[in-house]
C-alpha positions in Angstrom: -5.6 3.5 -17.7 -5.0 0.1 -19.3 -2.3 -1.2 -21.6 -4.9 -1.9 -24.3 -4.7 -0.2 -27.3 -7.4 2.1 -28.3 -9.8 1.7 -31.1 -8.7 2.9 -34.4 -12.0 5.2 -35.1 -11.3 6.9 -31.4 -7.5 8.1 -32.8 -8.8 9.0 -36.3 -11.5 11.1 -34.8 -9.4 12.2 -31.8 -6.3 13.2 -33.9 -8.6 14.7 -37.0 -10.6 17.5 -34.6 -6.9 18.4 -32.9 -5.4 18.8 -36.1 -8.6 21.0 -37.7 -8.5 22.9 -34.1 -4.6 23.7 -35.1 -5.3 24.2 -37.9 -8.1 27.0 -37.4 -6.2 28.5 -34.7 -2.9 28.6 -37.3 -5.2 30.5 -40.0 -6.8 33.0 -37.4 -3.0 34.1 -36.7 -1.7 34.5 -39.8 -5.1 36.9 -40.5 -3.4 38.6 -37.4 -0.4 38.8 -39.7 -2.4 40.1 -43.0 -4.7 42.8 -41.4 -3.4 46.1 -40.9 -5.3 47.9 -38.5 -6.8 47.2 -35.0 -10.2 47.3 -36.5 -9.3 44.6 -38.9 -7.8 42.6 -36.5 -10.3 42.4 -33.5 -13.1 39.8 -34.8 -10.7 37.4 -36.1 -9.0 35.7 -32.6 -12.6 35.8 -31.2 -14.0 33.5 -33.4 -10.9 31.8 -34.7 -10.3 31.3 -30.5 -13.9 29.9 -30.2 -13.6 27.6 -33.4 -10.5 26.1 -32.2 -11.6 25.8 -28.8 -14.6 23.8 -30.2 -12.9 21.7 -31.6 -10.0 20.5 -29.3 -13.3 20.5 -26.6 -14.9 17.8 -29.0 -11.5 16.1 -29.3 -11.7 16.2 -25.5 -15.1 15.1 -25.1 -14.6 12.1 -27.4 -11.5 10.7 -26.1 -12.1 11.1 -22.2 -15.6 9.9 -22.8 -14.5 6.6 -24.7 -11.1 5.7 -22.0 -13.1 7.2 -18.5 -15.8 5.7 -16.5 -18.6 7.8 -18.4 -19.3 11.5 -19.9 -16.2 13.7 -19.5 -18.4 17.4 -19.2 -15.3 19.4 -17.9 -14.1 19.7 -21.3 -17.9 21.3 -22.3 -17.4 23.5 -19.7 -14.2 24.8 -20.4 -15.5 25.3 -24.2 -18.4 26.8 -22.6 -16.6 29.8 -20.7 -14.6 30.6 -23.8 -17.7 30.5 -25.7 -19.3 32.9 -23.1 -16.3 35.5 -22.3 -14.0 35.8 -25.5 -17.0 37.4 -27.3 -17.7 39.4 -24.8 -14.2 40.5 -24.0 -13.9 41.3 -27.6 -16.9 44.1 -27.6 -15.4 45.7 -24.3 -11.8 46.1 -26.2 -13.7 47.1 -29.2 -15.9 50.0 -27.5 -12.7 50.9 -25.9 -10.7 51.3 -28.7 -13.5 53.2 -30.7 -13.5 55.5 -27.7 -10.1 56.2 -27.8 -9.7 56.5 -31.6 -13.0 59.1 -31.4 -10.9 61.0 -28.2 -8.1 61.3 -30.7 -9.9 62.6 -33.5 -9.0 59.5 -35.6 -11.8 58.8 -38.6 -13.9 55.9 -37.2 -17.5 54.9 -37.5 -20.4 57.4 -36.1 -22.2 56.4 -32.9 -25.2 54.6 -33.6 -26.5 54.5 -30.5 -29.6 57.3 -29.9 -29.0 59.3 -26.7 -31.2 61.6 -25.0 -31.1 64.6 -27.6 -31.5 62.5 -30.5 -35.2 61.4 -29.0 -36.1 65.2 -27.9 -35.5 66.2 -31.4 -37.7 63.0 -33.2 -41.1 63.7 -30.7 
Protein backbone atom coordinates (compact mmCIF):
# COMPACT_ATOMS: atom_id res chain seq x y z
CA UNK A 1 0.00 0.00 0.00
CA UNK A 2 1.07 3.67 -0.67
CA UNK A 3 1.56 6.56 1.57
CA UNK A 4 -1.26 8.43 -0.09
CA UNK A 5 -4.03 9.28 1.80
CA UNK A 6 -7.31 7.89 1.01
CA UNK A 7 -10.30 9.62 -0.43
CA UNK A 8 -12.48 11.27 2.05
CA UNK A 9 -15.93 9.48 0.65
CA UNK A 10 -13.93 5.92 0.99
CA UNK A 11 -13.44 6.74 5.11
CA UNK A 12 -16.94 8.19 5.53
CA UNK A 13 -18.47 5.20 3.80
CA UNK A 14 -15.84 2.75 5.24
CA UNK A 15 -16.19 4.00 8.88
CA UNK A 16 -20.27 4.62 8.63
CA UNK A 17 -21.14 0.64 7.59
CA UNK A 18 -18.42 -0.51 10.66
CA UNK A 19 -20.01 1.69 12.99
CA UNK A 20 -23.90 0.63 11.85
CA UNK A 21 -22.47 -3.16 11.82
CA UNK A 22 -21.32 -2.36 15.72
CA UNK A 23 -23.87 -0.98 16.19
CA UNK A 24 -26.50 -3.74 15.10
CA UNK A 25 -24.39 -6.33 16.62
CA UNK A 26 -24.42 -4.10 20.14
CA UNK A 27 -28.42 -3.97 19.91
CA UNK A 28 -28.86 -7.80 19.05
CA UNK A 29 -26.86 -8.42 22.53
CA UNK A 30 -28.44 -6.35 24.70
CA UNK A 31 -31.99 -8.19 23.31
CA UNK A 32 -29.85 -11.24 24.63
CA UNK A 33 -29.92 -9.30 27.83
CA UNK A 34 -33.77 -8.30 27.80
CA UNK A 35 -35.39 -11.73 26.74
CA UNK A 36 -36.00 -14.14 29.25
CA UNK A 37 -36.35 -17.39 27.87
CA UNK A 38 -34.47 -19.52 25.22
CA UNK A 39 -37.38 -19.22 22.95
CA UNK A 40 -37.07 -15.47 23.05
CA UNK A 41 -33.68 -15.45 22.66
CA UNK A 42 -32.91 -17.74 19.55
CA UNK A 43 -33.96 -15.51 16.43
CA UNK A 44 -32.27 -12.54 17.62
CA UNK A 45 -28.21 -13.37 17.17
CA UNK A 46 -29.23 -15.02 13.81
CA UNK A 47 -30.33 -12.12 12.16
CA UNK A 48 -28.66 -9.54 14.29
CA UNK A 49 -25.25 -11.92 13.32
CA UNK A 50 -26.26 -11.77 9.62
CA UNK A 51 -27.02 -7.85 9.68
CA UNK A 52 -23.87 -7.06 11.15
CA UNK A 53 -21.97 -9.37 9.07
CA UNK A 54 -23.54 -7.53 6.05
CA UNK A 55 -22.49 -4.77 6.88
CA UNK A 56 -18.80 -5.03 7.98
CA UNK A 57 -18.75 -7.41 4.49
CA UNK A 58 -19.83 -4.13 2.63
CA UNK A 59 -17.40 -2.11 4.64
CA UNK A 60 -14.92 -4.71 3.43
CA UNK A 61 -15.91 -4.89 -0.06
CA UNK A 62 -15.74 -1.10 -0.40
CA UNK A 63 -12.44 -0.47 1.03
CA UNK A 64 -10.33 -3.50 -0.41
CA UNK A 65 -11.98 -2.82 -3.66
CA UNK A 66 -11.03 0.98 -3.80
CA UNK A 67 -6.97 0.43 -2.21
CA UNK A 68 -6.35 -3.38 -4.16
CA UNK A 69 -5.77 -4.16 -7.65
CA UNK A 70 -9.61 -4.86 -8.45
CA UNK A 71 -12.87 -6.60 -6.79
CA UNK A 72 -12.11 -7.84 -3.32
CA UNK A 73 -14.95 -11.10 -3.39
CA UNK A 74 -13.46 -12.92 -0.29
CA UNK A 75 -15.25 -10.57 1.86
CA UNK A 76 -18.74 -11.71 -0.16
CA UNK A 77 -17.81 -14.91 0.51
CA UNK A 78 -17.26 -14.81 4.05
CA UNK A 79 -20.74 -12.84 4.29
CA UNK A 80 -22.02 -15.44 2.09
CA UNK A 81 -21.31 -18.56 4.54
CA UNK A 82 -22.75 -16.69 7.48
CA UNK A 83 -25.62 -15.90 5.42
CA UNK A 84 -25.94 -19.63 4.53
CA UNK A 85 -25.11 -21.48 8.02
CA UNK A 86 -26.15 -19.13 10.97
CA UNK A 87 -29.84 -19.61 9.79
CA UNK A 88 -29.50 -22.83 9.44
CA UNK A 89 -27.67 -23.58 12.61
CA UNK A 90 -30.34 -21.60 14.29
CA UNK A 91 -33.36 -24.15 13.26
CA UNK A 92 -31.22 -27.28 14.24
CA UNK A 93 -30.70 -25.67 17.98
CA UNK A 94 -34.25 -24.61 17.81
CA UNK A 95 -35.77 -28.22 16.83
CA UNK A 96 -33.39 -29.41 19.41
CA UNK A 97 -34.40 -27.44 22.08
CA UNK A 98 -38.22 -27.88 21.31
CA UNK A 99 -37.46 -31.61 21.55
CA UNK A 100 -35.99 -31.48 24.77
CA UNK A 101 -38.52 -29.01 26.30
CA UNK A 102 -41.44 -31.61 24.83
CA UNK A 103 -39.10 -34.70 26.48
CA UNK A 104 -39.50 -32.77 29.70
CA UNK A 105 -42.99 -32.06 29.68
CA UNK A 106 -42.28 -28.28 29.54
CA UNK A 107 -45.52 -26.23 27.74
CA UNK A 108 -44.24 -25.50 24.25
CA UNK A 109 -45.85 -25.20 20.85
CA UNK A 110 -47.70 -28.46 19.26
CA UNK A 111 -46.05 -30.16 16.36
CA UNK A 112 -47.24 -28.99 13.19
CA UNK A 113 -45.76 -31.21 11.18
CA UNK A 114 -48.47 -34.15 9.75
CA UNK A 115 -47.01 -37.66 10.34
CA UNK A 116 -48.24 -40.87 9.13
CA UNK A 117 -51.45 -41.15 11.41
CA UNK A 118 -52.60 -37.79 10.91
CA UNK A 119 -52.94 -38.67 6.87
CA UNK A 120 -54.67 -42.25 7.68
CA UNK A 121 -57.14 -40.52 9.71
CA UNK A 122 -57.90 -37.38 6.86
CA UNK A 123 -58.48 -40.19 3.71
Amino acid sequence: MTDQALPLWLDISVSLLVLAGAVIALLGSLGLLRLKTYFERVHAPAIIATMACWCVMHATLLYFSVVGDGLAVHALLIALFVAITVPVTNIFLMRAALFRARRMGENVPSNLSRTSSDDIHDS
